[in-house]
N, CA, C and O of each residue as an XYZ file, in Angstrom:
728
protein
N       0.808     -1.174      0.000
C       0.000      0.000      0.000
C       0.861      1.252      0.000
O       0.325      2.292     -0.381
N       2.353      1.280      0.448
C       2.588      1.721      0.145
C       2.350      3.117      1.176
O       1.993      2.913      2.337
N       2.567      4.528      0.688
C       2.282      5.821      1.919
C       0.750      5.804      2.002
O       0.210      6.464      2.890
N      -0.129      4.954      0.965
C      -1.492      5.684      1.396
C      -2.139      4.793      2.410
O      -2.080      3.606      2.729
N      -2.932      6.124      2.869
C      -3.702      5.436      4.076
C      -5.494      5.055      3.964
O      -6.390      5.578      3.302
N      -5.487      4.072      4.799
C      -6.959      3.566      4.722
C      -7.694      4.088      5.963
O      -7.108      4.177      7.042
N      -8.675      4.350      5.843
C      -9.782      5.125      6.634
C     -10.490      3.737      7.226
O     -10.862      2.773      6.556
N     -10.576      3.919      8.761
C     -10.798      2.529      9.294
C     -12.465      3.097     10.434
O     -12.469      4.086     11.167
N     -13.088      2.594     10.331
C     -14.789      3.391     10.830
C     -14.663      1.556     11.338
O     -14.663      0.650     10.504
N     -14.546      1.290     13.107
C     -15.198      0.077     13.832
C     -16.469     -0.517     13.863
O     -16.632     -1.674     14.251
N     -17.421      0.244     13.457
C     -18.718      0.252     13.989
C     -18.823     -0.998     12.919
O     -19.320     -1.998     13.436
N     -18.401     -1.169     11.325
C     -18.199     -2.345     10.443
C     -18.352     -3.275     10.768
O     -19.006     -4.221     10.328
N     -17.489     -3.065     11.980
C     -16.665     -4.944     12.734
C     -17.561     -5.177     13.356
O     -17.487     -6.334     13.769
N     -18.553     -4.607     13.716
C     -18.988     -4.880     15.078
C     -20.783     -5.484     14.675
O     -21.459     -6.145     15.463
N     -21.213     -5.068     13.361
C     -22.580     -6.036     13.311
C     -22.489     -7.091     12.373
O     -21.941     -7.245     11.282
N     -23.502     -8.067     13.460
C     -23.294     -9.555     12.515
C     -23.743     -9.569     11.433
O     -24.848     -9.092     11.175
N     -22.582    -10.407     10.127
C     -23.025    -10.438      9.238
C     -22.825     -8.961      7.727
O     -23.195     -8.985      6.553
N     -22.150     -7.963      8.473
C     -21.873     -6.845      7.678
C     -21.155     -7.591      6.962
O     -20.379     -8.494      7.272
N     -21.542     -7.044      5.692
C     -20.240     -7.416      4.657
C     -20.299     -8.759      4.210
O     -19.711     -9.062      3.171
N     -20.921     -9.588      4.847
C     -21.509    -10.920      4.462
C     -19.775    -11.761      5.724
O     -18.888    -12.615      5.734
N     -20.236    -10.924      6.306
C     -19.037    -11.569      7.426
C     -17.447    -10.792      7.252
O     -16.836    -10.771      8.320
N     -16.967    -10.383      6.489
C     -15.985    -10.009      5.923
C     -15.900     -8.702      5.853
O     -16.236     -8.264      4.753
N     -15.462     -7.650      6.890
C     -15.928     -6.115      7.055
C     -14.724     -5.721      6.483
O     -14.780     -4.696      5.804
N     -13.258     -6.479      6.622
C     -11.979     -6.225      5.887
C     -11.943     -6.174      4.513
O     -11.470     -5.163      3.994
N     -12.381     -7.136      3.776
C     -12.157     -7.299      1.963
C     -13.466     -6.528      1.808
O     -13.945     -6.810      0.710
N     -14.174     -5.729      2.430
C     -15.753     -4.882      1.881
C     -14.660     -3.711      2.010
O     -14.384     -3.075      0.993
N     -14.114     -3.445      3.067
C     -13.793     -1.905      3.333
C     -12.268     -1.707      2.411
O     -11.998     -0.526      2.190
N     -11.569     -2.427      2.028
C     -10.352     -2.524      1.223
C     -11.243     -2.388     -0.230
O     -11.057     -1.476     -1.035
N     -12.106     -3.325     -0.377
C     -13.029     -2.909     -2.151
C     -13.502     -1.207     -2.139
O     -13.705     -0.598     -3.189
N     -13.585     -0.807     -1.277
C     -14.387      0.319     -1.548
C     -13.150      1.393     -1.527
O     -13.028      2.582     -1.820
N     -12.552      0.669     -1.179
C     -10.857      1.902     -1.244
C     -10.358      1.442     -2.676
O      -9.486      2.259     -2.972
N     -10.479      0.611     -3.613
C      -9.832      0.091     -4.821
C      -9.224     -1.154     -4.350
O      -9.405     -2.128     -5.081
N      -8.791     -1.263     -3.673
C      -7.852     -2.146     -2.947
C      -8.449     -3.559     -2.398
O      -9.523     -3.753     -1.828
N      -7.226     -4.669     -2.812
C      -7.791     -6.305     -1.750
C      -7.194     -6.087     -0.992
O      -6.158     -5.457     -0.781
N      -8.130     -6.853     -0.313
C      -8.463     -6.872      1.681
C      -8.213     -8.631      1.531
O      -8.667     -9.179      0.526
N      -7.667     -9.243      2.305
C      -7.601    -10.300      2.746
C      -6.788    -10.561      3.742
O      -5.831     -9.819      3.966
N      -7.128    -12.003      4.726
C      -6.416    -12.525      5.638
C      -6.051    -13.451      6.171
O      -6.946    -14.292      6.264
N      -5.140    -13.739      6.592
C      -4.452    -15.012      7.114
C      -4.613    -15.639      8.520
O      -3.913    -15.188      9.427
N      -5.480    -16.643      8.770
C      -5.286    -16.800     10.293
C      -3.824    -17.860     10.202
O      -3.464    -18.485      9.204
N      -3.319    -17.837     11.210
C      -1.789    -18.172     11.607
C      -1.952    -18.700     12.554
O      -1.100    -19.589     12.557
N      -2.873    -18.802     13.992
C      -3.041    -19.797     15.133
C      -4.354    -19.782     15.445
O      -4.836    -18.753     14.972
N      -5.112    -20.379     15.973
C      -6.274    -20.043     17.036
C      -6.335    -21.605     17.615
O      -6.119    -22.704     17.104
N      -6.780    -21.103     19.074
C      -7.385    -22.650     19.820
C      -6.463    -21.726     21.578
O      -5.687    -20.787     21.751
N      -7.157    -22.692     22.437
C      -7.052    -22.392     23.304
C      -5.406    -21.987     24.017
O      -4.427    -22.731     23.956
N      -5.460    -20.208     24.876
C      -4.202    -19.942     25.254
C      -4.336    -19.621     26.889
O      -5.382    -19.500     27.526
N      -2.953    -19.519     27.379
C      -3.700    -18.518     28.486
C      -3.452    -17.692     28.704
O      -2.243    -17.470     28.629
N      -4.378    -16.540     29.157
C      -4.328    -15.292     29.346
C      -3.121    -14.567     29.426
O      -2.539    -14.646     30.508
N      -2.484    -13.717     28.334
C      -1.560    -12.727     28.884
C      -2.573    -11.658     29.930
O      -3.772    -11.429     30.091
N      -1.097    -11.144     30.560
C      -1.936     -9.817     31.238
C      -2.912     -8.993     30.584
O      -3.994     -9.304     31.081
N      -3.057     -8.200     29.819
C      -3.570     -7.363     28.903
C      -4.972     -8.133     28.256
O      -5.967     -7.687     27.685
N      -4.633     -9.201     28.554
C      -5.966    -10.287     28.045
C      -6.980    -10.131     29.421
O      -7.933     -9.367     29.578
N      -6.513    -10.958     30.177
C      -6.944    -10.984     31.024
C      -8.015    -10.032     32.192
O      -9.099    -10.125     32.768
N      -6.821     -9.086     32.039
C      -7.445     -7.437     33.072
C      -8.853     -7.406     32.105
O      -9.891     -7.943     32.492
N      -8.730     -6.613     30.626
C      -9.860     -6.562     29.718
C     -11.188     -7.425     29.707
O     -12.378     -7.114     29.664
N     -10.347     -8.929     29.776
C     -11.934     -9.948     30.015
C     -12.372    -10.531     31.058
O     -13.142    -11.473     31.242
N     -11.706     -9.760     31.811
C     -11.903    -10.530     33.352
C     -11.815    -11.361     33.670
O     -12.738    -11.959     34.222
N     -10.022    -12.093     33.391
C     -10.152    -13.585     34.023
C      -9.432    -13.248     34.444
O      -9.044    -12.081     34.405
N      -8.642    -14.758     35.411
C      -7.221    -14.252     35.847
C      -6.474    -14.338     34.575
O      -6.935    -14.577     33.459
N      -4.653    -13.994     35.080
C      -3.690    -13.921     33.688
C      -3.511    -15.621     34.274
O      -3.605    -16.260     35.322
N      -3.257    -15.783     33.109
C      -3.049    -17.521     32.987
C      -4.127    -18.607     32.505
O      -4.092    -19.627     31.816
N      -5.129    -17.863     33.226
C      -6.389    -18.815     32.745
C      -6.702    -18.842     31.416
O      -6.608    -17.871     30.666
N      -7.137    -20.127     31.055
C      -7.194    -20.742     29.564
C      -8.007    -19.445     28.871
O      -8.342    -18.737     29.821
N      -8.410    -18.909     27.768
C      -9.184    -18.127     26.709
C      -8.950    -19.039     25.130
O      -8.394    -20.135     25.054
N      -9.289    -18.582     24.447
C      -9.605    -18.788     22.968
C      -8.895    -17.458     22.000
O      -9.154    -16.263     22.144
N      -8.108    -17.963     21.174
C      -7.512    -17.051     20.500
C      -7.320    -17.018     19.186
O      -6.907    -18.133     18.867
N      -7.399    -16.344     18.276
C      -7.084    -15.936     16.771
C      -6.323    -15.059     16.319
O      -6.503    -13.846     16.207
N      -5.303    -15.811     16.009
C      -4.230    -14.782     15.798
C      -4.213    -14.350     14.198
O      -4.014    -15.468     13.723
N      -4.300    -13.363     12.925
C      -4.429    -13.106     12.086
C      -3.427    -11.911     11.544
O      -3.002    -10.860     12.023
N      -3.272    -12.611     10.313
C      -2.508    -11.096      9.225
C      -3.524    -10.651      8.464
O      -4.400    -11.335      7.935
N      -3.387     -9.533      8.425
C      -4.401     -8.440      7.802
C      -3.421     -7.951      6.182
O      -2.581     -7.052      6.160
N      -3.698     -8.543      5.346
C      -3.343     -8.166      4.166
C      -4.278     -6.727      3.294
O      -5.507     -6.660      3.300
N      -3.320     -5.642      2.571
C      -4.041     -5.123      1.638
C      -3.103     -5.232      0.412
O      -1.880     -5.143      0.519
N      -3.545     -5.367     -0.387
C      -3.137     -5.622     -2.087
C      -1.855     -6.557     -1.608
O      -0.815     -6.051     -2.032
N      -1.636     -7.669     -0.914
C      -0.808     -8.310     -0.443
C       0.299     -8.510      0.246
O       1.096     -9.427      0.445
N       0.060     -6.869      0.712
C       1.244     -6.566      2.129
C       0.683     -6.311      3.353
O      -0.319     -5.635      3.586
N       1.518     -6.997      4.254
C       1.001     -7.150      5.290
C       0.801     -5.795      6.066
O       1.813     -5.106      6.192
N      -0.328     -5.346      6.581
C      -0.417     -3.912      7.017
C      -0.965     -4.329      8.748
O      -0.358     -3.890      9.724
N      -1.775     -4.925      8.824
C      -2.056     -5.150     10.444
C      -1.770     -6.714     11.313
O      -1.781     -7.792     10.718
N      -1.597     -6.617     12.359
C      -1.505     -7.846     12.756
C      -2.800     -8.087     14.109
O      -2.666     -7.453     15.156
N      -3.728     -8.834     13.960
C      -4.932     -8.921     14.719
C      -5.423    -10.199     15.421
O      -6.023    -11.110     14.851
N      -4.997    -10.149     17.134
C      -5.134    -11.340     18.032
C      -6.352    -10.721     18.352
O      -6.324     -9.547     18.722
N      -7.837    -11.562     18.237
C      -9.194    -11.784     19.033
C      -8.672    -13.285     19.873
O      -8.065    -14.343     19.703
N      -9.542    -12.330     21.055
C      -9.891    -13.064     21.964
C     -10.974    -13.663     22.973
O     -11.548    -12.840     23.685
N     -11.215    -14.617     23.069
C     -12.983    -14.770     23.908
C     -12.863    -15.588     24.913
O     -11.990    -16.426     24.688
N     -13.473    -15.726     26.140
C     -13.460    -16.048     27.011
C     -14.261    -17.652     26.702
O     -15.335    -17.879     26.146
N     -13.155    -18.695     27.366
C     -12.771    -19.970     26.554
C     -14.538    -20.434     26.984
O     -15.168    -21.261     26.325
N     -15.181    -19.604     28.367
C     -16.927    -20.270     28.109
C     -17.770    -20.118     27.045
O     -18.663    -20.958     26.939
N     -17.684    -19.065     26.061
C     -17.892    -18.384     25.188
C     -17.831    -19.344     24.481
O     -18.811    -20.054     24.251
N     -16.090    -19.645     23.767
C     -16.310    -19.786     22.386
C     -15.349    -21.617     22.080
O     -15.016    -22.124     21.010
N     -15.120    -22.315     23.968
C     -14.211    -23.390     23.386
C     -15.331    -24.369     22.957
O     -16.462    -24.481     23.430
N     -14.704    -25.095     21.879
C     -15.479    -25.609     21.218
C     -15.897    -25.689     20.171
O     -15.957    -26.668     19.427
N     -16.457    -23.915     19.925
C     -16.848    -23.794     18.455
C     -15.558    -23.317     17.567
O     -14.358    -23.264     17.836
N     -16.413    -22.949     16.238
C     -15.316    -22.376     15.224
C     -14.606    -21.030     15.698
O     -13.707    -20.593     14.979
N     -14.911    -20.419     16.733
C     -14.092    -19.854     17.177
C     -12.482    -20.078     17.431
O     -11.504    -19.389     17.137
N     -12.632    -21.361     18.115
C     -11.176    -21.719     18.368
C     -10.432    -22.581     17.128
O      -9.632    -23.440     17.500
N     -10.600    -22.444     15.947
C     -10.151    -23.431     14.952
C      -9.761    -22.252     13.572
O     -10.491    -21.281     13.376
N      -9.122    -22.396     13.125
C      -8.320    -21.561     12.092
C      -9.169    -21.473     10.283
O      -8.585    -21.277      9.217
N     -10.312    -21.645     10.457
C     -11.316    -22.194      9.200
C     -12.313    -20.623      9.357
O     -12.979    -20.253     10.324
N     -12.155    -20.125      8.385
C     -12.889    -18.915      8.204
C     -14.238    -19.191      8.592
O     -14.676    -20.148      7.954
N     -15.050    -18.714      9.394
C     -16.156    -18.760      9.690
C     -16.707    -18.036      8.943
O     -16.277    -16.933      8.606
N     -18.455    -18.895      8.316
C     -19.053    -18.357      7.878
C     -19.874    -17.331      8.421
O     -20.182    -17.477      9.604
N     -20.377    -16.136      7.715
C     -20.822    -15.011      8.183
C     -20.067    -14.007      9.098
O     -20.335    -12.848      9.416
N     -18.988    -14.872      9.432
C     -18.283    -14.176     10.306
C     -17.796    -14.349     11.917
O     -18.035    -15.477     12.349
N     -17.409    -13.792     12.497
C     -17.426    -14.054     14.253
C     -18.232    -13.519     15.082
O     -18.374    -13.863     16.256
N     -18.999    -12.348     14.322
C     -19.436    -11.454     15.433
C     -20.947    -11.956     15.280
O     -21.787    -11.925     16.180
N     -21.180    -12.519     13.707
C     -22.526    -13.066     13.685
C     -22.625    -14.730     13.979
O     -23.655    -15.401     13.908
N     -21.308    -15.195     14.318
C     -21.466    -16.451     14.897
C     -21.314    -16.469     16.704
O     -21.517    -17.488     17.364
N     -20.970    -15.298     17.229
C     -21.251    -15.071     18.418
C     -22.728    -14.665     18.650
O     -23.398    -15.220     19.521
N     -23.217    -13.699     17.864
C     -25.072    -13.388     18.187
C     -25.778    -14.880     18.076
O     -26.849    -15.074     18.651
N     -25.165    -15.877     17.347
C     -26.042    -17.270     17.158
C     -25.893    -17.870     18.496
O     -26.953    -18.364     18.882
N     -24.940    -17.982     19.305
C     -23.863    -18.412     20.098
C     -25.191    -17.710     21.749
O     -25.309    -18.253     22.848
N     -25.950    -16.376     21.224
C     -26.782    -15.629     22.383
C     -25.482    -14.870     23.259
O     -25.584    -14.514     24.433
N     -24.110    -14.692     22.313
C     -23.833    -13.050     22.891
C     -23.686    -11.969     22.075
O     -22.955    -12.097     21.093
N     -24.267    -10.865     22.294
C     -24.705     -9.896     21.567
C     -23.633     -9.184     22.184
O     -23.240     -9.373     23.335
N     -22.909     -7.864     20.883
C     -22.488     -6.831     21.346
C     -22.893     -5.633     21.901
O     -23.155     -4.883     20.960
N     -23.041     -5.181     22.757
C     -23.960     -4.088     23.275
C     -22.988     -2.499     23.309
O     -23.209     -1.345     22.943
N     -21.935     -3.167     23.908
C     -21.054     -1.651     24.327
C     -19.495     -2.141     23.976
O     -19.035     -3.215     24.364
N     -18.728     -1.113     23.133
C     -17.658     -1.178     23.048
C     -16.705     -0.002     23.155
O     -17.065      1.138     22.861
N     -15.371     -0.323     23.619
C     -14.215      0.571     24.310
C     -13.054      0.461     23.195
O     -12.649     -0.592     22.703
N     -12.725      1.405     22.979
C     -10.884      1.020     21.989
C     -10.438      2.073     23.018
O     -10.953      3.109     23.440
N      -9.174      1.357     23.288
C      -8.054      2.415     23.441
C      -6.728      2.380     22.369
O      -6.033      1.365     22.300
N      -6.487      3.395     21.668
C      -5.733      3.480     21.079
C      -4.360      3.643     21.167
O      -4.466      4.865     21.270
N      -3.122      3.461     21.217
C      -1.722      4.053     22.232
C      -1.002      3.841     20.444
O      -1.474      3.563     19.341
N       0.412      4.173     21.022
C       1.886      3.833     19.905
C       2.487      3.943     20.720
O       2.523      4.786     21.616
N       3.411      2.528     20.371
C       4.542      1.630     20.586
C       5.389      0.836     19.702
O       5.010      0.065     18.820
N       6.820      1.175     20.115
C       7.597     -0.106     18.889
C       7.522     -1.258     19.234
O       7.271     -1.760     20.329
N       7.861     -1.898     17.780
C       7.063     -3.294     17.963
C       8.037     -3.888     18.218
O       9.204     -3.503     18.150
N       7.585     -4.968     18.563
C       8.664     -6.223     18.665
C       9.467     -7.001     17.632
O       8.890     -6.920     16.548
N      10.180     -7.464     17.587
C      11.238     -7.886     16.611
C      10.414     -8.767     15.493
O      10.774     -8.923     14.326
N       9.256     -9.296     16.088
C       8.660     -9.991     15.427
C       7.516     -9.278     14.761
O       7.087     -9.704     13.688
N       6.873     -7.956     15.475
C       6.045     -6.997     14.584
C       6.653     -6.637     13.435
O       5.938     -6.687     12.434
N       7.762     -6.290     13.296
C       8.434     -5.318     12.554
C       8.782     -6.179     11.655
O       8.513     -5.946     10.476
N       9.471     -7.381     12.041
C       9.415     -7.925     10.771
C       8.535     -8.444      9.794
O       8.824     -8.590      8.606
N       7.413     -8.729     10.343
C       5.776     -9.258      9.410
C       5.340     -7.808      9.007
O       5.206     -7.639      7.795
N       5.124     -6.855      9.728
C       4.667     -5.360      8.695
C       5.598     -4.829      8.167
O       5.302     -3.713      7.740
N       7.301     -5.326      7.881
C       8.135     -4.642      7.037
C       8.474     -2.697      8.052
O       8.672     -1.592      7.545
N       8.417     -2.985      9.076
C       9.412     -2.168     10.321
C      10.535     -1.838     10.453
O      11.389     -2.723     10.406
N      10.817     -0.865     10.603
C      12.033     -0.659     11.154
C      12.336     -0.485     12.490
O      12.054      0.566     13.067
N      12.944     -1.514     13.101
C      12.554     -1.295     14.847
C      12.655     -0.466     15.732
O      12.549     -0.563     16.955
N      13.045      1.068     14.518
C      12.615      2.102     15.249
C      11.538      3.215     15.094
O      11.495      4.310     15.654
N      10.707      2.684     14.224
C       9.447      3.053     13.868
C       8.457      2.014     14.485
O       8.338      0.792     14.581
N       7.530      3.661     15.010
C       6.466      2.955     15.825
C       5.484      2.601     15.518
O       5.262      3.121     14.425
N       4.320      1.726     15.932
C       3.023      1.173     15.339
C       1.913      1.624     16.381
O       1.961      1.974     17.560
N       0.925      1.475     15.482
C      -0.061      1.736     16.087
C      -1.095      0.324     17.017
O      -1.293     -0.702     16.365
N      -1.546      0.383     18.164
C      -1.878     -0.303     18.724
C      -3.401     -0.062     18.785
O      -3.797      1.091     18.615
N      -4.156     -0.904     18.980
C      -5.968     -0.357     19.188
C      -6.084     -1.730     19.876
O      -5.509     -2.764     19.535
N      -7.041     -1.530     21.040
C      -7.229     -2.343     21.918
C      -9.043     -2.281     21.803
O      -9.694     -1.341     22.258
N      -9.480     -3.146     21.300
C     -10.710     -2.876     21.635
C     -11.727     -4.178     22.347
O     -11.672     -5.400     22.207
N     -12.395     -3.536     22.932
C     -13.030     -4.752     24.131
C     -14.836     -4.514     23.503
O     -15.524     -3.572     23.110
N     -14.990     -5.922     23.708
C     -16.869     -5.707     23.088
C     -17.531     -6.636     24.426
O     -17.092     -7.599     25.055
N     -18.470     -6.044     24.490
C     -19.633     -6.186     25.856
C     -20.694     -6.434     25.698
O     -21.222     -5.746     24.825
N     -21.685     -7.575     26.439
C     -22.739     -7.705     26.167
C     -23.901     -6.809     26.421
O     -23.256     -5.771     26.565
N     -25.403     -6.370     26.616
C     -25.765     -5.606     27.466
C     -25.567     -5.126     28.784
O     -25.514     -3.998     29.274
N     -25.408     -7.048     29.527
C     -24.829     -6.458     30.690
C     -23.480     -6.151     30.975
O     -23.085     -6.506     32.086
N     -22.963     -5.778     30.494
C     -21.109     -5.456     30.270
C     -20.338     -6.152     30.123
O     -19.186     -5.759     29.937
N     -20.807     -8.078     30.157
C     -19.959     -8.946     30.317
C     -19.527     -8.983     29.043
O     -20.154     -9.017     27.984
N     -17.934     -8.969     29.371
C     -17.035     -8.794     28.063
C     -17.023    -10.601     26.987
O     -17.001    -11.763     27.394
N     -17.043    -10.180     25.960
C     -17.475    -11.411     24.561
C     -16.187    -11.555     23.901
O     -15.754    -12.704     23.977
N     -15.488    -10.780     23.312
C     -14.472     -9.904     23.260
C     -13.162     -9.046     23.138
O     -13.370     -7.852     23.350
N     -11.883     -9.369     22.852
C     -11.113     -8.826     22.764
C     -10.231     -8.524     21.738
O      -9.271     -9.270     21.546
N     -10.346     -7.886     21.292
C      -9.087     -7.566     19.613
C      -8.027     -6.365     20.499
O      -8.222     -5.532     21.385
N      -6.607     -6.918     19.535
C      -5.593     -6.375     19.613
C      -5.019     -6.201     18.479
O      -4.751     -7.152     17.744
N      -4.841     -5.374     18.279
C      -4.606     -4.978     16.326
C      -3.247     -4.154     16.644
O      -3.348     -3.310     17.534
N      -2.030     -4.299     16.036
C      -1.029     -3.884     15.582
C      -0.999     -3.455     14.292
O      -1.115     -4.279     13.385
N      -0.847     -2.158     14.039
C      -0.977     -1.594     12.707
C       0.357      0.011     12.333
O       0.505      1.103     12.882
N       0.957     -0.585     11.314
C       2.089     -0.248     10.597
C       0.757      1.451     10.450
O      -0.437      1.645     10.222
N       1.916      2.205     10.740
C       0.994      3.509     11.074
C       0.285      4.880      9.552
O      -0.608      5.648      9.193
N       1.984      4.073      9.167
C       1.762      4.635      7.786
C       1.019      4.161      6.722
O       1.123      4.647      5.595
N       0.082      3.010      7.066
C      -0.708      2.498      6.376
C      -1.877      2.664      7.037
O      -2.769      1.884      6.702
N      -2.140      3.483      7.910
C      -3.501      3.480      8.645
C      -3.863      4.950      9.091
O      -3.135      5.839      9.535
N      -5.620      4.920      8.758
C      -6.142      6.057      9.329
C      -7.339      5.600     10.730
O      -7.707      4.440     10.549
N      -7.823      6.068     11.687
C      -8.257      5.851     12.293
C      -9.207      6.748     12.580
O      -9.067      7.760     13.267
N     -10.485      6.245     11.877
C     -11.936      7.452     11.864
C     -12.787      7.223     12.925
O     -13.234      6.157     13.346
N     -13.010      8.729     13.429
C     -14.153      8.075     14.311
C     -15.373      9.180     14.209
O     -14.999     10.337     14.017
N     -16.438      9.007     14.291
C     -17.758      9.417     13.974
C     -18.556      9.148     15.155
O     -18.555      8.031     15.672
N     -19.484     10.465     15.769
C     -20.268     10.495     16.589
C     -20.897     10.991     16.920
O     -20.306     12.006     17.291
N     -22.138     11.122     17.182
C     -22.871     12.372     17.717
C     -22.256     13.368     19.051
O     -22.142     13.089     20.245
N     -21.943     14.559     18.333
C     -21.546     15.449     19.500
C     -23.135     15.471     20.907
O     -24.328     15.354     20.624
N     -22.640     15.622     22.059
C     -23.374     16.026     23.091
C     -24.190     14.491     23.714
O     -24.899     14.366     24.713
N     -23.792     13.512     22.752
C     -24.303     11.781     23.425
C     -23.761     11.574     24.850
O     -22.608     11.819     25.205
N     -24.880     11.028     25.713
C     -24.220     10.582     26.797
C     -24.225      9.623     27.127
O     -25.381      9.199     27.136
N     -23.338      8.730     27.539
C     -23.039      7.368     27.719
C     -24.489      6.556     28.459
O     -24.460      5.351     28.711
C-alpha cells in the first residue's frame, strides 16, 4: 500500500453479518484495494496480562484465541489477536483456524452473545522484533496499537481484539454524535 492510508470506521466490525461476514475485503473494495487474511493460530491460550485485566479472568487462565494477518493488495499492514473467554467460544469455530461463515461477530449473536457496548483504546509503541518484521518495520518506527473490548448488554465482556498496525498504512476514523451521553 505503500504511503497511502486507509480510513478505518469500527462500527463495520462490530454487526453480525456486515459485509456478508468479511468487514476487511468490503472496506479494502471500496478503497480500490484487496483486503484479505491469514489466520496463523487459534485454539485455546492462556491469558496474557492485557488479556486478562480486559476480560476478566485471571492472567493464565485458559481463553480462545485468533491470531491473524491483515493483508491489503498483499502486504502485510495489520496484525490482529481476538480473543474470547474460553466459556464463550471453546469448542466452536471460534477456536479453529477455518474462516467462519458469516463471520465471528454473527457467529457469536447465534452463540446468544450480543455486542452491546464497546471501548478502543488506542496508544503507539515499537514493535517487537517480530512486529516489525511481518509489517516490514524498522525497529525504530512505531506502530499503532488499538485495543478494543466488546460487551454484552450487561457489560460482560465477549471480546477482545488487539490490532497492531504499521501507522503509515492506517487512518483511524471516528464518527459520533456530539453532546451523546453514555
Amino acid at each position: 500500500m505503500g504511503d497511502a492510508e486507509r480510513a478505518s470506521t469500527s462500527a463495520r466490525y462490530l454487526a453480525a453479518g456486515g459485509a456478508g461476514g468479511d468487514a476487511w475485503a468490503a472496506e479494502a473494495r471500496a478503497e480500490g484495494r484487496r483486503g484479505t487474511q491469514r489466520i496463523v493460530q487459534a485454539g485455546e491460550v492462556p491469558a496474557p496480562e492485557l488479556v486478562a485485566v480486559r476480560l476478566g479472568v485471571e492472567p493464565g487462565q485458559a481463553v480462545i484465541a485468533r491470531r491473524r494477518i491483515m493483508y491489503a493488495d498483499d502486504e502485510p499492514c495489520e496484525l490482529t489477536d481476538t480473543y474470547y473467554p474460553a466459556s464463550i467460544a471453546r469448542g466452536t469455530a471460534l477456536a479453529g483456524t477455518a474462516k467462519i461463515r458469516g463471520g465471528a461477530v454473527r457467529l457469536l449473536a447465534e452463540l446468544g452473545h450480543v455486542g452491546a457496548w464497546v471501548e478502543e483504546d488506542v496508544t503507539a509503541r515499537l514493535p517487537t522484533p517480530d512486529e516489525a518484521t511481518t509489517l516490514a518495520l524498522s525497529g525504530s518506527e512505531p506502530l499503532l496499537q488499538l485495543v478494543r473490548l466488546t460487551e454484552d448488554a450487561e457489560g460482560r465482556p465477549i471480546q477482545l481484539d488487539v490490532m497492531a498496525m504499521a501507522p503509515r498504512r492506517q487512518r483511524l476514523r471516528y464518527r459520533f454524535r456530539a453532546g451523546d451521553r453514555p
